[in-house]
N, C-alpha and C positions, 0 to 999 in steps of 0.2 A: 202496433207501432208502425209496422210497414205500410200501410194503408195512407200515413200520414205523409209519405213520401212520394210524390211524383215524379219521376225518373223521367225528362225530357227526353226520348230518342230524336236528335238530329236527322234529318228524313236527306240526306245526300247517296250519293251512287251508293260508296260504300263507307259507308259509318260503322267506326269501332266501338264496340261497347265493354267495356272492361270494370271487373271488378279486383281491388287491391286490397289487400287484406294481411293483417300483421301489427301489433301491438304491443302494451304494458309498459313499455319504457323507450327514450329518445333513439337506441341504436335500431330500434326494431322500423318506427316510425319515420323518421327523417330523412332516411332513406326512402324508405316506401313515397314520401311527397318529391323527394327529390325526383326518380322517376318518374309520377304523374306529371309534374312539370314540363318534362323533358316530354313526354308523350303530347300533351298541352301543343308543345312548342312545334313538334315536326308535324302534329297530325290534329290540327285544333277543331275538327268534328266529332273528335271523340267524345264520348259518354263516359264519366267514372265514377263510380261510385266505390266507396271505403267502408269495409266492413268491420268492427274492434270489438271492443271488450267493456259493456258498461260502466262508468265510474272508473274509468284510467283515463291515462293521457292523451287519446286520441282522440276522445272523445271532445277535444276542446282543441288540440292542434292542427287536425285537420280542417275541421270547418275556419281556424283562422287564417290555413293556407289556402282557402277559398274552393274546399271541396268538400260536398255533402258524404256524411258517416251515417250511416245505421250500426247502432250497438248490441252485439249478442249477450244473453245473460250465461257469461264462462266465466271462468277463473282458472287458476294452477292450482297443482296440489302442495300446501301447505306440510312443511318437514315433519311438525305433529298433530295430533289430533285435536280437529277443530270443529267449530258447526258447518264452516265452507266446506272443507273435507266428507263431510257426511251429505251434505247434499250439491256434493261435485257429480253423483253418477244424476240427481236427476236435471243439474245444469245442462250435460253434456246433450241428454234427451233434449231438452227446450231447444240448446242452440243449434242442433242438428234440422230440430223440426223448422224453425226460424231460418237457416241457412238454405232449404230447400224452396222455402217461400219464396225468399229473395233469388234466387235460381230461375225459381219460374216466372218471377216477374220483371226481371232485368233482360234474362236471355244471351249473357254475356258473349263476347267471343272468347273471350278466355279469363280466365284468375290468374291472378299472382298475388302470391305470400312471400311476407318476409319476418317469417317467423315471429314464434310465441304462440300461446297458447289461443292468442285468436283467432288468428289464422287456421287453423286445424278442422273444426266446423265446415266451414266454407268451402276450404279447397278437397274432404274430402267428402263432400257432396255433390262438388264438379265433379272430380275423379270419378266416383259413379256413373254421373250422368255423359261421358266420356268426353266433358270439355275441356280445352288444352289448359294444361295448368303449367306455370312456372313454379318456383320457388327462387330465393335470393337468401342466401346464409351468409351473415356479414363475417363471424366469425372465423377461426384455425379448427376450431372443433363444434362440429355441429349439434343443435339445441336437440329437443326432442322430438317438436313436432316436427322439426324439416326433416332429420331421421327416420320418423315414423312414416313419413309421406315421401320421403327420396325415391323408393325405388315405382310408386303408382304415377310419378308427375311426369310431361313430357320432357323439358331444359331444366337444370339446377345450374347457375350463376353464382358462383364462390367467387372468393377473395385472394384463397391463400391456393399455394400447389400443396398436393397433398391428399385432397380431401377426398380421392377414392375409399379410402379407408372407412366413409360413413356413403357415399352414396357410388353408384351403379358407374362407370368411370364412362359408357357412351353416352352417358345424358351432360358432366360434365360440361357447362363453358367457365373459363378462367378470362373474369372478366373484370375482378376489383369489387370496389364500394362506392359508391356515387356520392359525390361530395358536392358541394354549393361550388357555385363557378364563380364565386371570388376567392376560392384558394387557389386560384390561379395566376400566376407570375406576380407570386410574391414578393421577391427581389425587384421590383420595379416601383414597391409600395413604401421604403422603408422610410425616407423623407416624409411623409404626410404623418406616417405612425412614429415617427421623432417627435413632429408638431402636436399629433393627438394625444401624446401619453405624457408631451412636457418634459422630452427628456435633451440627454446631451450627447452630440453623434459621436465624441472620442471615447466614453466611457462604456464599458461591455454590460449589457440587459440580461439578467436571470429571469426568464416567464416562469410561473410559478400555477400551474392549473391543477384543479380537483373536480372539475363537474361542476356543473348547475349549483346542485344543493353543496356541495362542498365536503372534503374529503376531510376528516379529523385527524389523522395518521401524519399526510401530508403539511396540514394545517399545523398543527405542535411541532415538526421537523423545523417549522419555519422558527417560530417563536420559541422556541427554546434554543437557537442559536441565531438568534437576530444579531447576537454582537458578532462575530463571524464573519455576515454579510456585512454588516457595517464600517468593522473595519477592513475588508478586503476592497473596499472603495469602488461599487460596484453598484448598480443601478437596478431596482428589483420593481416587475408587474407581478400582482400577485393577486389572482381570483380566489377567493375563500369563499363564494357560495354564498348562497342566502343565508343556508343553518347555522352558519356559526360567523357572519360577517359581524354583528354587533361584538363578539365577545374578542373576537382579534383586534379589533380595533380599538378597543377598551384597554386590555392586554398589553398595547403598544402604546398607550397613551404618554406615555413618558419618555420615550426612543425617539431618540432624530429621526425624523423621517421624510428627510430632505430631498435622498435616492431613492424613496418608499414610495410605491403606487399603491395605493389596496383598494379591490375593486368587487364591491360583492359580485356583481357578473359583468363579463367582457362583452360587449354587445357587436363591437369588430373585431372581432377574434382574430380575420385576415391581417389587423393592421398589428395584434399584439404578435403573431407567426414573424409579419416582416421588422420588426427592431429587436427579434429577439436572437443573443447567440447559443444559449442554451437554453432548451426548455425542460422541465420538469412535470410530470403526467403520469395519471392513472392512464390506465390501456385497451379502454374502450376502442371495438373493430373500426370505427369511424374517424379515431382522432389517430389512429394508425395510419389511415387514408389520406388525411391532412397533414399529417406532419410529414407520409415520404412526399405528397403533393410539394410539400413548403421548404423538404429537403433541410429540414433541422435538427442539430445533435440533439437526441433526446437521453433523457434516466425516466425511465419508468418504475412507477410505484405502483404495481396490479395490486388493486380493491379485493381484498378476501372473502368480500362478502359478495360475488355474482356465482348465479349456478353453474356447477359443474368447473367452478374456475377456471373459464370462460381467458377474463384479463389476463390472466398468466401465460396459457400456453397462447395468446395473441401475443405477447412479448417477448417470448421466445420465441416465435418466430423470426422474428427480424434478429435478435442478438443471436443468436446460431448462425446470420448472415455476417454479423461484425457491423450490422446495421442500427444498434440501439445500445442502451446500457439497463441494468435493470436491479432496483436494489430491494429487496422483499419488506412488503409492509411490517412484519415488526422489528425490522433492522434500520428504518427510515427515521427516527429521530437519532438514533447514533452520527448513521452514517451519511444520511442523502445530503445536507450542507455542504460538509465535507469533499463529495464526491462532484457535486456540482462544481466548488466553487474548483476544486483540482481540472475538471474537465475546462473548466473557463479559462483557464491560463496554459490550456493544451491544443493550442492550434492546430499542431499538425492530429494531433486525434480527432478533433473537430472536422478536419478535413475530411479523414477515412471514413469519419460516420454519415455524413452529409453523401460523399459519394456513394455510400452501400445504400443508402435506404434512399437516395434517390431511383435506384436500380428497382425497387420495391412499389412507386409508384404506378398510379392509371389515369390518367388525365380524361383518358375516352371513358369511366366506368358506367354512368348513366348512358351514352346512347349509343354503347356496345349491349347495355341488359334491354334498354326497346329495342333495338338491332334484333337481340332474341326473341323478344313478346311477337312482334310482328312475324318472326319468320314462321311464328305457331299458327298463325293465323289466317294466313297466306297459303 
């Protein structure tokens, strides 16, 4: 497979070659482009190449964000026994052997990983070969591969303070999550996202987010107290996701939904951040990054189902600051309407929370983490 990649080196004085590597799902990967972008932008002779996991999602989102992938034959370990489990030790042989290929033919000046099992391969076949290696853990608690690799890499790039506790605390930089640079001055957007959402500037916006594919939990909280929302006279954006957009809307088909947005996915995310005064969310590291970015009262609803419960203690992070709220997934059809719509008619708490987790923002996080790649390299 490699063979079939021609990896252009740019022939200038000095030309950076880098390889970025990290996968299986959007917090691991979007990040990881965000970066390259950023690298793109201050240093456009660079070389990158993206290393993933065959048949995940990098393997299609990268090359849409217009950088070439090679895919390692990995995967994770599966909770019970399975055929992937059973020939996981001789994946890891393959993509070890395959990671060293790609080593010797790119030549990199350094790796970076942003976690997941793709990553793993790769960076510790650098690590061998004593190429400087980063790592980037969007997370409060660290996965397993950035664990298992913290203490052989040169810089680890977190998010959260704290994270001595999983890795070596002089390699440490505290440096955020890199976000898209349109959640950037937000409050400047709110007018255009009145116009795009079709709403009304006196009446207060409940944002309503579950992810891409769409949160169930969050999703029945909704609908099962739509009267609630409707009669508390209050204007609702609400992404349900592609897996379950036909069946909400079906569900609803008999509700006013006059104040009702429903959107299987939000494509300006920036613009639903700026008309919104409270938002409701799962607690992916990334939409933690955006929303102290967008300085929004949030309630979080952590997803039960990410490893190591991951969501959770990312939500508790900031509420131990008095910077978030946080209602646990099987208490969210009781009580998350309720709590919303209480939080909506509490300004002055809206205030406090807005101030605290603006405190919690990085606006520099991307080219404070190339900040770091280069100085490995240099």
């Amino acid at each position: 497979m490699l063979k079939q990649h021609k990896i252009k080196i740019i022939n200038t004085k000095k030309p950076y070659r880098l390889i970025i590597s990290g996968g299986g799902t959007g917090g691991h990967i979007f990040p990881a482009i965000a970066v390259a972008r950023k690298i793109m932008e201050l240093h456009p002779d660079t070389v990158i190449l993206f290393v993933g996991a065959k048949g995940k999602m990098e393997m299609t989102k990268v090359p849409e964000a217009g950088f070439e992938i090679i895919g390692l034959w990995i995967s994770g370990m599966q909770r019970k026994v399975t055929v992937q489990n059973l020939l996981l030790p001789l994946k890891i042989i393959a993509s070890l052997i395959s990671a060293n290929k790609i080593l010797r033919k790119v030549k990199p000046h350094a790796v970076i990983g942003f976690g997941g099992y793709a990553s793993a391969p790769i960076l510790y076949q650098a690590i061998r070969k004593k190429i400087p290696c980063i790592i980037q853990e969007q997370n409060s608690r660290a996965g397993i591969a950035n664990k298992f690799l913290g203490k052989r890499v040169s810089k680890i790039c977190v998010a959260f303070d704290g994270m001595d506790k999983y890795f070596p605390k002089e390699k440490i930089q505290l440096t955020g999550n890199p976000v898209r640079g349109d959640m950037l001055d937000i409050y400047l957007k709110r007018s255009p996202a009145l116009e795009y959402f079709n709403l009304i500037p006196q009446m207060k916006t409940l944002l309503v987010l579950g992810g891409s594919l769409g949160a169930r939990t969050i999703n029945e909280s909704v609908v099962q107290n739509i009267g609630e929302i409707i009669n508390a006279n209050i204007q609702l954006v609400w992404q349900t996701g592609k897996l379950y957009h036909e069946e909400m809307v079906d569900r609803l088909s008999q509700v006013d939904q006059t104040n009702i947005r429903i959107n299987k996915f939000i494509e300006k995310m920036d613009l639903a951040y700026a008309v919104a005064d409270v938002v409701v969310s799962r607690a992916g590291a990334l939409t933690l990054a955006e929303l102290a970015l967008a300085g929004k009262p949030v309630i979080f609803v952590p997803s039960p189902n990410v490893a190591e419960d991951h969501q959770t203690k990312n939500a508790r992070y900031l509420v131990d600051k008095d910077a978030a709220l946080l209602i646990n997934d099987k208490e969210a059809i009781d009580n998350l309407v309720k709590e919303a719509l209480k939080l909506l008619d509490d300004q002055d708490r809206q205030t406090k929370l807005k101030e605290n987790i603006i405190k919690e923002s990085r606006p520099k996080a991307t080219e404070d983490i190339v900040r770091q790649i280069t100085q490995c390299i240099n």
